[in-house]
C-alpha positions, -999 to 999 in steps of 0.1 A, spaced: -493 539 -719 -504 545 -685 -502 508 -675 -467 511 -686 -464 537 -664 -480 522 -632 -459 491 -641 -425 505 -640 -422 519 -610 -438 487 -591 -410 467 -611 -383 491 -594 -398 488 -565 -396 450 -563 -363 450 -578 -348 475 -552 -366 457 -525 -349 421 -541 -320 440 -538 -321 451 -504 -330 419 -489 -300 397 -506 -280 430 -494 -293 421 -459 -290 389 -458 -260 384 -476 -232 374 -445 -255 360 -426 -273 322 -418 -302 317 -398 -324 285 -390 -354 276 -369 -341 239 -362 -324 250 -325 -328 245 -292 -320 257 -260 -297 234 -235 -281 234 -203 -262 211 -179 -292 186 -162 -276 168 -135 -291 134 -125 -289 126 -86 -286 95 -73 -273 82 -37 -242 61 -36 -258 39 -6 -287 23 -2 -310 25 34 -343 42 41 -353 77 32 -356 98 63 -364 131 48 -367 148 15 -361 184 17 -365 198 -14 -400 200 -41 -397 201 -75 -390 236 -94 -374 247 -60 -338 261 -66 -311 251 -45 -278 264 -44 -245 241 -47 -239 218 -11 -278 219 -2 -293 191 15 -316 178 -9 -319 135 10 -312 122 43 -309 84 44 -312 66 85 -276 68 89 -276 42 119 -263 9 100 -235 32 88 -227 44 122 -224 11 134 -201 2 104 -176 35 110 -176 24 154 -170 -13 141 -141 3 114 -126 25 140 -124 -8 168 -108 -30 137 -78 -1 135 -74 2 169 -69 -36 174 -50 -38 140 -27 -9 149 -24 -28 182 -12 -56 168 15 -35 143 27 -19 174 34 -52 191 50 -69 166 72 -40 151 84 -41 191 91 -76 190 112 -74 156 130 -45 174 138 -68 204 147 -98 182 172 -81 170 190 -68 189 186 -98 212 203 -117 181 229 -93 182 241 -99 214 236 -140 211 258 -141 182 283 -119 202 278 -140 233 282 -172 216 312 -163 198 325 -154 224 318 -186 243 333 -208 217 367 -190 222 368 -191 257 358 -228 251 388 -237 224 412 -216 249 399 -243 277 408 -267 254 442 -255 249 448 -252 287 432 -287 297 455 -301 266 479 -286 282 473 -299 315 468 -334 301 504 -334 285 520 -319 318 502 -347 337 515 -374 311 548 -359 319 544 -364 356 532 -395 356 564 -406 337 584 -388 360 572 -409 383 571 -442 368 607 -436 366 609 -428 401 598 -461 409 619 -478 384 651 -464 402 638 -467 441 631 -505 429 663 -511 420 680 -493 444 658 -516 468 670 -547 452 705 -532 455 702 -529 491 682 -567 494 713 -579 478 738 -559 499 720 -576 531 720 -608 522 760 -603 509 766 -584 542 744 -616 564 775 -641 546 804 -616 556 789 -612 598 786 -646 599 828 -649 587 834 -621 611 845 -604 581 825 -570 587 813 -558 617 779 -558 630 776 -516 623 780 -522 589 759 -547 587 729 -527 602 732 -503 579 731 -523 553 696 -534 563 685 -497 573 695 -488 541 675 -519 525 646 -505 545 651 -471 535 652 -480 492 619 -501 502 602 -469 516 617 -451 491 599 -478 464 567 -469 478 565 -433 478 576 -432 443 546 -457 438 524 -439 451 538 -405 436 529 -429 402 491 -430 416 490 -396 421 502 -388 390 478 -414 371 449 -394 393 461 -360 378 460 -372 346 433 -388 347 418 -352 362 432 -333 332 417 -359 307 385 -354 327 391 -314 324 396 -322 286 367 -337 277 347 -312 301 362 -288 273 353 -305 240 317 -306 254 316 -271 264 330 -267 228 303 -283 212 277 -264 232 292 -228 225 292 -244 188 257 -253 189 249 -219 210 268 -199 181 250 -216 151 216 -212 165 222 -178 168 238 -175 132 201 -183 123 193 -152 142 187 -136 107 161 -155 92 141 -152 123 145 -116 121 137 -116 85 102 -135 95 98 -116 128 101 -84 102 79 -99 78 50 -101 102 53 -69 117 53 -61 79 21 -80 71 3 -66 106 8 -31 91 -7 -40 61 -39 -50 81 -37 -19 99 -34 2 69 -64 -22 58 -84 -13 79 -75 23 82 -95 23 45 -124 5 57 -125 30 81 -122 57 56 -148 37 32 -168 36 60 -167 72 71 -177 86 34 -206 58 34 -218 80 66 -214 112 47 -228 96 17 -262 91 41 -265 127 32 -270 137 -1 -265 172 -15 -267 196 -46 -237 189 -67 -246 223 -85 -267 252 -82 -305 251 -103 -339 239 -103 -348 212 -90 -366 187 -116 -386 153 -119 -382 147 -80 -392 108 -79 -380 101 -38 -406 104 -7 -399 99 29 -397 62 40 -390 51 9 -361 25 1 -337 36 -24 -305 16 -39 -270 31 -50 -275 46 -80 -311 49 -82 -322 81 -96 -341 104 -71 -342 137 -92 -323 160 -116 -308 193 -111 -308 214 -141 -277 243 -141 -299 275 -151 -268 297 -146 -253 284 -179 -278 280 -210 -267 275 -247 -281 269 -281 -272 239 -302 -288 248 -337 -289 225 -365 -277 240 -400 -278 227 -433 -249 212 -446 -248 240 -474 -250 271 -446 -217 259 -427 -194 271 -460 -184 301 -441 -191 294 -407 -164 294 -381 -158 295 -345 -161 327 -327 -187 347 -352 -207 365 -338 -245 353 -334 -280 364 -322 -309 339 -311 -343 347 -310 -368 324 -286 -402 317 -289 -411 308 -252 -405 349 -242 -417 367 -269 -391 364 -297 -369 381 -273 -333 379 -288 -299 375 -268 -267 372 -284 -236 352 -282 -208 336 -308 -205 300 -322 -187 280 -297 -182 249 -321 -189 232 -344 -199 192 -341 -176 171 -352 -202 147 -379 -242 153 -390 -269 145 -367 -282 116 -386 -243 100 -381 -256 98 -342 -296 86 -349 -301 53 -334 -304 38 -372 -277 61 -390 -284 60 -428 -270 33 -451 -265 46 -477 -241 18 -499 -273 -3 -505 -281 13 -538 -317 29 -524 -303 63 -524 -320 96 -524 -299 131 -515 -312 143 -483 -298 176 -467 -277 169 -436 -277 191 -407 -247 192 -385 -253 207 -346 -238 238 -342 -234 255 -299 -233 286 -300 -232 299 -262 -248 329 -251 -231 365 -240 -232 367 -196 -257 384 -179 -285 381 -201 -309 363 -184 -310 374 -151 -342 359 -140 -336 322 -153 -365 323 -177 -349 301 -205 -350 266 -201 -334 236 -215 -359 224 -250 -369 257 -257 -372 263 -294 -348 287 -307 -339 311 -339 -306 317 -339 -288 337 -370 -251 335 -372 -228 367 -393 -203 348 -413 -191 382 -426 
C-alpha cells in the first residue's frame, strides 16, 4: 500500500511533466543541422602584369573601395598615351574629311549652276551665229544678184558701143554720143566688179558666221560635258559623305580603345568591392598574376544568416516571416533571433553532385531535408564574432 502510494504521485509527476513539454513544444520546430552564412566575395584582377604591392594580411578588415593590389601600371600607361595619339589622329582625319564633304558640296552646287548656265548661253550663241549664218546666206545672194545685173548691164553697154562704133562711122550719131556710150560701157564694167567683189565679201562673212557656228556647237558640247560631269556631283558627294562617315567610325573606334584602355589603368589597382575580413590571401609582391586569377576573398561580416536544414515532415506549417531564434555553439549557445526569410525551392539531396535515383527499384525511404534562411534581426552582433560555417540551432514558432 505504500508503494502504491510512492508510485502515484511519481506517475503524476511524469505525466504532468509529459504534458508540459508537448505544451512547450507544441508550435514550434527546431533542428541542429544549420549553419551560419554570409556573402564571401572572391577577388580576382581583371589584367594581368606584376604585383607591385599587396596591402592587406589576411583577417584584416577593410572597408568597401580599399586598396587591397597594385599591379606596375607602366605597360598600361603606355597603352592609354598610344590610345589617346590614335584619337587625336583619327578625330584628325574625321575633321578633314567632314570639311572636305562640306566643300564638295557646295562646290557641286555651284558647278551644276555654272554649267547650266553655260549650256544656255552656249544654245543662245547658237541661235545668234544661226542667225548670222542665214543673214550672211542672204547677203551673199544679194550679191550674187548684184553681179548678175551689173554683168548684163555691162554686156548692154558692150553692145551699145559696138552698135554706136557702126552709126559714127555712117555719120549717123555724133561723136558725144558715142563717148558716152563707151563711158557708160566702162562704168557697167566697174560696176560688174564691185558687185563681184561685194560677192567675195559676202562669201567671207558667211563663211565667218559658219565659222562662229561651229565655234557654238563646240562650246555647246563642252557646257554639255561641263553640266553632266557635274550632274555626277551627287555620287561623289554621297562617297565623299561616306568616308567622312567611315573616318568617324574610326574615331569613335578608337575613342573606346581609349576608354578600354583607361579602365585597364584603373583596373592596375584593385580594391574592396565590399566591406569584411579579409580571407585566404594567396598574392605576394612580385608575383605574376593573370585576369581572373584568384588573389583572396572578402567575406561580408555586416550581413550573416542561417540556412537550416529541416526535415521534410517539420515544414507542414512553416512559412515565411515566422518568427525564429538560433542558438550557436562557437559563442556559448548565445541565441539571436530573426524570421524565416525562405524557403528553398527543392531538398538538399535534389542539388548533391549524385542526386538520388530513385526509379531503379533499390528504394529505401530516407527523410529529406529542405534548406530553410532564415536571416537574423539588425544589430546583434556588433563585434562580428559569427562567421560563415558556424554550427547553428535555430528553432522556428509556427504558431
Amino acid at each position: 500500500m505504500n508503494r502504491v502510494r510512492i508510485l502515484i504521485p511519481i506517475a503524476i509527476v511524469i505525466v504532468l511533466g509529459v504534458v508540459a513539454w508537448f505544451w512547450l513544444t507544441a508550435g514550434r520546430e527546431s533542428t541542429d543541422d544549420a549553419q551560419t552564412e554570409a556573402h564571401v566575395v572572391q577577388i580576382a584582377p581583371r589584367i594581368g602584369g606584376t604585383v607591385l604591392k599587396v596591402l592587406v594580411n589576411d583577417n584584416q578588415t577593410v572597408e568597401a573601395g580599399a586598396t587591397l593590389v597594385e599591379i606596375d601600371p607602366r605597360d598600361y600607361q603606355i597603352a592609354v598615351e598610344k590610345a589617346r595619339a590614335d584619337v587625336a589622329d583619327a578625330e584628325a582625319s574625321a575633321k578633314a574629311a567632314a570639311a572636305n564633304a562640306l566643300v564638295t558640296a557646295t562646290g557641286a552646287t555651284t558647278g551644276v549652276m555654272t554649267a547650266a548656265g553655260g549650256v544656255a548661253q552656249s544654245r543662245a550663241a547658237i541661235e545668234e551665229a544661226e542667225r548670222g549664218v542665214e543673214g550672211a546666206r542672204g547677203q551673199l545672194e544679194a550679191a550674187r544678184s548684184q553681179v548678175r545685173q551689173a554683168e548684163a548691164n555691162a554686156t548692154k553697154a558692150a553692145k551699145d558701143v559696138e552698135r554706136y562704133k557702126g552709126l559714127l562711122a555712117k555719120d549717123e550719131v555724133s561723136q558725144q554720143q558715142f563717148d558716152t556710150a563707151v563711158a557708160t560701157a566702162d562704168a557697167q564694167h566697174a560696176a560688174v566688179d564691185a558687185a563681184r567683189g561685194g560677192v567675195a565679201a559676202a562669201e567671207a562673212g558667211l563663211r565667218a558666221a559658219q565659222s562662229r557656228l561651229m565655234q557654238a556647237h563646240v562650246g555647246e558640247e563642252q557646257a554639255q560635258a561641263a553640266l553632266q560631269s557635274a550632274q555626277t556631283a551627287p555620287q561623289q558627294i554621297s562617297a565623299i559623305r561616306a568616308r567622312a562617315a567611315a573616318a568617324e567610325a574610326h574615331a569613335q573606334q578608337m575613342r573606346s580603345q581609349l576608354a578600354q584602355a583607361e579602365l585597364n589603368l584603373q583596373y592596375a589597382t584593385v580594391k574592396a568591392p565590399v566591406a569584411g575580413l579579409v580571407s585566404r590571401k594567396s598574392v605576394e609582391p612580385g608575383q605574376i598574376v593573370q585576369a581572373g586569377q584568384p588573389l583572396m576573398a572578402i567575406v561580408a561580416l555586416h550581413e550573416v544568416w542561417v540556412v537550416a536544414n529541416f526535415k521534410e515532415t517539420q515544414l507542414q506549417n512553416m512559412r515565411p516571416g515566422q518568427r525564429a531564434t538560433v542558438k550557436v555553439d562557437a559563442i556559448g549557445g548565445k541565441e539571436f533571433t530573426g524570421k524565416v526569410d525562405s524557403i528553398a525551392g527543392a531538398t538538399g539531396a535534389r542539388f548533391s553532385l549524385l542526386p538520388p535515383e530513385n526509379a531503379t527499384g533499390n528504394f529505401v525511404k530516407v527523410v529529406q531535408r529542405v534548406p530553410v534562411k532564415i536571416v537574423l534581426d539588425p544589430n546583434q552582433d556588433p563585434e562580428g564574432l559569427l562567421r560563415p560555417g558556424l554550427s547553428a540551432e535555430p528553432t522556428v514558432f509556427t504558431r
